[in-house]
MDAnalysis code that builds the backbone (N, CA, C; Angstrom):
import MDAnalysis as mda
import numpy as np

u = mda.Universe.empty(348, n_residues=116, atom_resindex=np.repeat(np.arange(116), 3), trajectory=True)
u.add_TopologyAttr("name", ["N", "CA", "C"] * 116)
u.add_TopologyAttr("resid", np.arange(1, 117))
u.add_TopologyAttr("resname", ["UNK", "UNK", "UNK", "UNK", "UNK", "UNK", "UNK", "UNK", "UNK", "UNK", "UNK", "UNK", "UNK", "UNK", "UNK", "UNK", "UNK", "UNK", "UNK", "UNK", "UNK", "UNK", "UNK", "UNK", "UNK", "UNK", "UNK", "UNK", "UNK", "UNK", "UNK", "UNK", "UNK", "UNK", "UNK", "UNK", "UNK", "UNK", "UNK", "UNK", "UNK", "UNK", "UNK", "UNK", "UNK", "UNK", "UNK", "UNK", "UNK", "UNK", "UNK", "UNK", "UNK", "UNK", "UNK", "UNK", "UNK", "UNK", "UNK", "UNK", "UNK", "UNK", "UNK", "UNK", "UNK", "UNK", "UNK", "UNK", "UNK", "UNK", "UNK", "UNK", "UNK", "UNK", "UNK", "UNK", "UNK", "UNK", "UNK", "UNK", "UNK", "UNK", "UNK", "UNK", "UNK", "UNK", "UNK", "UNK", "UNK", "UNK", "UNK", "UNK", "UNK", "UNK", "UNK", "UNK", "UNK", "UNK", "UNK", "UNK", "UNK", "UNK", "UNK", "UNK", "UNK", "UNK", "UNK", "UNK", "UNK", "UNK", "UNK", "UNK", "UNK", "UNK", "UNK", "UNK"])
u.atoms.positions = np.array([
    [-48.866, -121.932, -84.405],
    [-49.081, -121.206, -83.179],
    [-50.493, -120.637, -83.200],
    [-51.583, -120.962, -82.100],
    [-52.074, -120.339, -81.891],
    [-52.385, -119.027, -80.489],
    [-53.568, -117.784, -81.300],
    [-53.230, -117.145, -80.140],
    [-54.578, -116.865, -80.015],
    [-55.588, -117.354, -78.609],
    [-56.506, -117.169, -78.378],
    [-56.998, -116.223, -76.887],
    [-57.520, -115.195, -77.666],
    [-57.898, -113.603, -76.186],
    [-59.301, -114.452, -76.052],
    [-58.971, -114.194, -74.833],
    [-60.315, -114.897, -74.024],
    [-60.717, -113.646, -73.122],
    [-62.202, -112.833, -72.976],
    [-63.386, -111.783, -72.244],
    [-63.751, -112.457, -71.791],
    [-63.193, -112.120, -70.429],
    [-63.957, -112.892, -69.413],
    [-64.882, -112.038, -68.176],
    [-65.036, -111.260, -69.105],
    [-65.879, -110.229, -68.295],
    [-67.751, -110.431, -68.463],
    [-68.489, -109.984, -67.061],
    [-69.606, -110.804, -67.207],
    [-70.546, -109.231, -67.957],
    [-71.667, -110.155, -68.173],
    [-72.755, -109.570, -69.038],
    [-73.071, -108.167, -67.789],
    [-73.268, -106.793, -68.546],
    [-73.379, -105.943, -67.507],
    [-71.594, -104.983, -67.296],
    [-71.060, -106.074, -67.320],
    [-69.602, -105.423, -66.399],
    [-68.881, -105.122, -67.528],
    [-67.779, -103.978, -67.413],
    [-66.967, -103.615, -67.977],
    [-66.048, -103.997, -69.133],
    [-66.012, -104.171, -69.938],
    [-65.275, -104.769, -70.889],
    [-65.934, -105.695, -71.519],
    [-67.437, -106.169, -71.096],
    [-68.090, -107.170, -71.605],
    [-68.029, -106.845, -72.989],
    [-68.144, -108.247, -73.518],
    [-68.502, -108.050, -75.144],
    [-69.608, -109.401, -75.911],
    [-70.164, -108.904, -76.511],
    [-71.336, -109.842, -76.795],
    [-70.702, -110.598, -78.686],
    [-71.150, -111.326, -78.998],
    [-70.900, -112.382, -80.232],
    [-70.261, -110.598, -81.283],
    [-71.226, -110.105, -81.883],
    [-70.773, -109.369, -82.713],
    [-69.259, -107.905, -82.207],
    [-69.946, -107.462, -81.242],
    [-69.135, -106.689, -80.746],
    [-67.623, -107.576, -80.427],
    [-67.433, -108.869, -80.221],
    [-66.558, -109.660, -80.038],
    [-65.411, -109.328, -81.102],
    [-66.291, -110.106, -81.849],
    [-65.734, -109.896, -83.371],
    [-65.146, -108.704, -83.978],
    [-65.930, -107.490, -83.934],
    [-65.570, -106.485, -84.674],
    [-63.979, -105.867, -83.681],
    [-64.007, -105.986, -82.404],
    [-62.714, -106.364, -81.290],
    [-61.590, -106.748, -82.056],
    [-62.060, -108.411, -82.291],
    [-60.841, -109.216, -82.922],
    [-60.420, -108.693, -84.296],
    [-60.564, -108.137, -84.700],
    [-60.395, -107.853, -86.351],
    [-60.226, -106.197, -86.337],
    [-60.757, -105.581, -85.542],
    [-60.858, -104.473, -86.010],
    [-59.655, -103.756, -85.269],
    [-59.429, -103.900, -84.033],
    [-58.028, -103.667, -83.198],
    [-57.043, -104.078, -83.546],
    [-56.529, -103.980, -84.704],
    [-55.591, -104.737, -85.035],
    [-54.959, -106.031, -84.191],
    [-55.494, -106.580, -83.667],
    [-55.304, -107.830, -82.930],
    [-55.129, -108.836, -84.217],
    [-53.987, -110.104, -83.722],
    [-53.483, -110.891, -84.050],
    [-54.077, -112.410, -83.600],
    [-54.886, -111.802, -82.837],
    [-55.684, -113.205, -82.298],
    [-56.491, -114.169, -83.351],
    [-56.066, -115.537, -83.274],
    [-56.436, -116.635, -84.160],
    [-58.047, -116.358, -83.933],
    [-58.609, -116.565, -82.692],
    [-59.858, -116.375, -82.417],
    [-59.993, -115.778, -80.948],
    [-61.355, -115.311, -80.383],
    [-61.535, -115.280, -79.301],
    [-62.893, -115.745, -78.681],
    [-62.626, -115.899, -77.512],
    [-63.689, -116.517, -76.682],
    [-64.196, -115.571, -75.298],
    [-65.544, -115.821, -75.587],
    [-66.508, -114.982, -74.732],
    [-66.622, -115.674, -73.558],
    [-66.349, -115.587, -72.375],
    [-66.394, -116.627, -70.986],
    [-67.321, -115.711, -70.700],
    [-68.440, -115.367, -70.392],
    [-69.080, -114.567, -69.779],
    [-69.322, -114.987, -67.971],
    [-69.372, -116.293, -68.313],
    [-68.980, -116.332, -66.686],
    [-67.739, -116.617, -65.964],
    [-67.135, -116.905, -66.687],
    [-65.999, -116.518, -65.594],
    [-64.958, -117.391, -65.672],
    [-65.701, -118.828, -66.593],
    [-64.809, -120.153, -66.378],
    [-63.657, -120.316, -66.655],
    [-62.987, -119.604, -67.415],
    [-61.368, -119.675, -67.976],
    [-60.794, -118.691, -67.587],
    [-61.124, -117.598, -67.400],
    [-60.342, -116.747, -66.587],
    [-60.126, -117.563, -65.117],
    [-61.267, -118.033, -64.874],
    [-60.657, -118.162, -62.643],
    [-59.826, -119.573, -63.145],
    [-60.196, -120.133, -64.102],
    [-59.339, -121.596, -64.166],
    [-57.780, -120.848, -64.240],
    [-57.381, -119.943, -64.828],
    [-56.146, -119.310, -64.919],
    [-55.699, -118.552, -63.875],
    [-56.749, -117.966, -63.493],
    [-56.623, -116.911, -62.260],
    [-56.082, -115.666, -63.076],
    [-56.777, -115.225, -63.954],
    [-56.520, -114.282, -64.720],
    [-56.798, -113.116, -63.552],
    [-56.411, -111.667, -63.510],
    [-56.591, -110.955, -62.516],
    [-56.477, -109.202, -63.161],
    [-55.808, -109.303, -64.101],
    [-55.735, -108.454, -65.507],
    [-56.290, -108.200, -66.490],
    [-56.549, -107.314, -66.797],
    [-56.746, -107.252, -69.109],
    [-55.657, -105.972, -69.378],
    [-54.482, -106.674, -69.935],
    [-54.566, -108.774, -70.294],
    [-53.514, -108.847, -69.281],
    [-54.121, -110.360, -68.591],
    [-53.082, -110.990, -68.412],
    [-52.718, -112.142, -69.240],
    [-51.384, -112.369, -69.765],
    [-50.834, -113.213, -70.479],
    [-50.383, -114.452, -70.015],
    [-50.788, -115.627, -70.813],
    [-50.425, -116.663, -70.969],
    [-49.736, -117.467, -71.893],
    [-48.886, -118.138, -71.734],
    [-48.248, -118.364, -72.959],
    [-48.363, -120.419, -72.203],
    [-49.381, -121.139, -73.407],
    [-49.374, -122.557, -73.064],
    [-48.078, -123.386, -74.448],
    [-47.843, -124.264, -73.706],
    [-46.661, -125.270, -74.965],
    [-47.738, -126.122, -75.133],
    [-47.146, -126.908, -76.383],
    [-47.560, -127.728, -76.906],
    [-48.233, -129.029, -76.291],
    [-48.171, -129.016, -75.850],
    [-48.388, -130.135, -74.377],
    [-49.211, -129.860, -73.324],
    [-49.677, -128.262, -73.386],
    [-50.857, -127.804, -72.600],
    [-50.474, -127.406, -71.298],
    [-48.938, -127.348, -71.087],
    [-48.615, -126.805, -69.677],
    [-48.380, -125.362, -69.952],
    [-48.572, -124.335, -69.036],
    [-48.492, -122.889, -68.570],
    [-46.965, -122.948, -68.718],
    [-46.452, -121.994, -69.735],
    [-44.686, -121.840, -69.467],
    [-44.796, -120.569, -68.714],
    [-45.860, -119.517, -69.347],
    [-45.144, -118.131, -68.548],
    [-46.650, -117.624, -68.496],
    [-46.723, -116.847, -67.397],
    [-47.696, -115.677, -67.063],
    [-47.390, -114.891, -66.827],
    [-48.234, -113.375, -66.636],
    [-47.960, -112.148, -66.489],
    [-48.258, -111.278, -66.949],
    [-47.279, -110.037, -67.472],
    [-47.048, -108.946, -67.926],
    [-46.877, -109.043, -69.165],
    [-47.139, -108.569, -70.059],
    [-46.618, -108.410, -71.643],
    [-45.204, -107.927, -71.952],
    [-44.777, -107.178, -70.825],
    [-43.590, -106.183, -70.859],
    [-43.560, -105.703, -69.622],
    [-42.123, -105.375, -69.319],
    [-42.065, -104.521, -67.930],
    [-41.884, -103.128, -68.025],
    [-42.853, -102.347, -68.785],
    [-43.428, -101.440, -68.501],
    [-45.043, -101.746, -68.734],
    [-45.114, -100.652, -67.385],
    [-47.184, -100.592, -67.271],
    [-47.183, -99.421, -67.348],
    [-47.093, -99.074, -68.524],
    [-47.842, -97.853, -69.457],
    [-48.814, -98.022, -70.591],
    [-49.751, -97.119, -70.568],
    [-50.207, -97.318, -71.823],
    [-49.952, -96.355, -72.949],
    [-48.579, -95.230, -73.027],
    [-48.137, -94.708, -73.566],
    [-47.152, -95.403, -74.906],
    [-47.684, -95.328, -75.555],
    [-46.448, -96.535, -77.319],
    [-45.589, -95.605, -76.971],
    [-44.831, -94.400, -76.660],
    [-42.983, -94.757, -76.627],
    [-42.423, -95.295, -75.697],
    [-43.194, -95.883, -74.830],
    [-42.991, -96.619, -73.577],
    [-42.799, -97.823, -74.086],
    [-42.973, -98.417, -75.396],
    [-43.065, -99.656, -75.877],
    [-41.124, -100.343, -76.490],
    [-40.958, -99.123, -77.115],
    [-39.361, -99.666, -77.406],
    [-38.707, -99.583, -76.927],
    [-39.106, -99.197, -75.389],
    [-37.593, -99.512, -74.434],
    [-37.730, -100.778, -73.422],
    [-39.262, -101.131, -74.033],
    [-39.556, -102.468, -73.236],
    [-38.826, -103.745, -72.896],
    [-38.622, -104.414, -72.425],
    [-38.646, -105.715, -72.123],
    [-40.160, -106.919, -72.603],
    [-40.157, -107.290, -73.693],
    [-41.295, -108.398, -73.844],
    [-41.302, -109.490, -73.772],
    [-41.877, -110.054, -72.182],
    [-41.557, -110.932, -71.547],
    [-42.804, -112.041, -72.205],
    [-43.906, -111.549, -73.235],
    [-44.315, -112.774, -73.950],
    [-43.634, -113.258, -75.421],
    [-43.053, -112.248, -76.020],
    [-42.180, -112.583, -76.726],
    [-40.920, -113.715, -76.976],
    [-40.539, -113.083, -75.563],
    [-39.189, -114.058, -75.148],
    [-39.601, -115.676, -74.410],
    [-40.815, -115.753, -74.271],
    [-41.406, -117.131, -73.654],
    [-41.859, -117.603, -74.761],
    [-42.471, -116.748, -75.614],
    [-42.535, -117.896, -76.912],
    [-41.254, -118.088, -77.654],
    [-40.393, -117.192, -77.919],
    [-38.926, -117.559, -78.509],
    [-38.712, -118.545, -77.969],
    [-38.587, -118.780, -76.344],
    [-37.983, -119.975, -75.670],
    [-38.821, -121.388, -75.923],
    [-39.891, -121.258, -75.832],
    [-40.708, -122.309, -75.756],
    [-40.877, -123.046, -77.382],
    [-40.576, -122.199, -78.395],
    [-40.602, -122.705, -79.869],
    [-39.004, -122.900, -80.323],
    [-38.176, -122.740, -78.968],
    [-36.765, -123.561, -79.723],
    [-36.933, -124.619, -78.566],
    [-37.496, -124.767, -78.049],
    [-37.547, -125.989, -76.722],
    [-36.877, -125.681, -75.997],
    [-36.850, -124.276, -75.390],
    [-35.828, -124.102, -74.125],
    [-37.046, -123.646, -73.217],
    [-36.396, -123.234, -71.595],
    [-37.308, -123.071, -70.675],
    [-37.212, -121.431, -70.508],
    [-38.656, -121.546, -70.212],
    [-38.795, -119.975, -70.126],
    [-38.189, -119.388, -68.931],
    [-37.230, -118.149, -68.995],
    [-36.356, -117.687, -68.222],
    [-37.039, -117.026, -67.090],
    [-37.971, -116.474, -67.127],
    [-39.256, -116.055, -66.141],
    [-40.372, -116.260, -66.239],
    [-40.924, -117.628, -65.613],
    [-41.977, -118.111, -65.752],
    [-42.880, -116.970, -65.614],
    [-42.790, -115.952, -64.282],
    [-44.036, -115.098, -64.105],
    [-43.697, -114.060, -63.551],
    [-44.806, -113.361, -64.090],
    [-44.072, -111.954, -63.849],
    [-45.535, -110.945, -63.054],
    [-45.862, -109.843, -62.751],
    [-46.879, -109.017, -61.896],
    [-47.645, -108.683, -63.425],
    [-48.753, -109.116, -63.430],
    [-49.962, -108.363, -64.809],
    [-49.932, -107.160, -64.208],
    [-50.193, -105.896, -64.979],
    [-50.688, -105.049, -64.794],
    [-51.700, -104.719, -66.116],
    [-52.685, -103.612, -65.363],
    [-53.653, -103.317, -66.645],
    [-55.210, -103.345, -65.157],
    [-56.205, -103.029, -66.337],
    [-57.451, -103.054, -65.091],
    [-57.915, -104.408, -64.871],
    [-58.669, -104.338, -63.775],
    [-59.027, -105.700, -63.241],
    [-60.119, -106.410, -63.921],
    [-59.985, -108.062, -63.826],
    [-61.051, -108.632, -64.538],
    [-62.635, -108.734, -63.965],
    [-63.653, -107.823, -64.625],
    [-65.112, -107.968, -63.899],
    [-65.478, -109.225, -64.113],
    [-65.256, -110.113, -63.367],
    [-66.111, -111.177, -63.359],
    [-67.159, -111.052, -62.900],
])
């Protein structure tokens, strides 16, 4: 499995992040991300229609979109808000790594918007 966070925020705008600052991101946030990628312009986010940070994607093996969205159906950024969650990327990869279909393809991102 890989899991790749893609900034797709442009040079100037909010959330931008440049090669090093990237890095120290991926590693230092306790993030789980295999790697990440700097779109500074924009190209993989609008190819997704990303509209969030983060909005989630979860691709199969085969390169099709099973689920987008929300991470969880709560939009808090409060952690005890976290164990009464619903984790709707969780449960799309459970589904998608026993070969079943994801039960909600898509769901509303929440979080701030992407500066492209």
């Amino acid at each position: 499995m890989i899991w790749l966070t893609i900034a797709s925020s442009a040079p100037g705008k909010q959330g931008h992040l440049d090669a090093k600052a990237g890095e120290a991101f991926r590693t230092g946030e306790g993030s789980s991300a295999t790697a990440l990628l700097l779109d500074e312009k924009g190209t993989v986010g609008k190819l997704y229609k990303a509209e969030t940070t983060p909005h989630m994607f979860v691709v199969n093996g085969t390169g099709r979109v099973v689920y987008q969205g929300a991470i969880d159906d709560k939009p808090s950024a409060d952690e005890a808000d976290i164990k009464g969650a619903r984790n709707y990327v969780r449960e799309a990869l459970d589904a998608t790594l026993a070969n079943k279909d994801v039960k909600d393809f898509q769901t509303k991102s929440y979080g701030c918007s992407v500066k492209y």
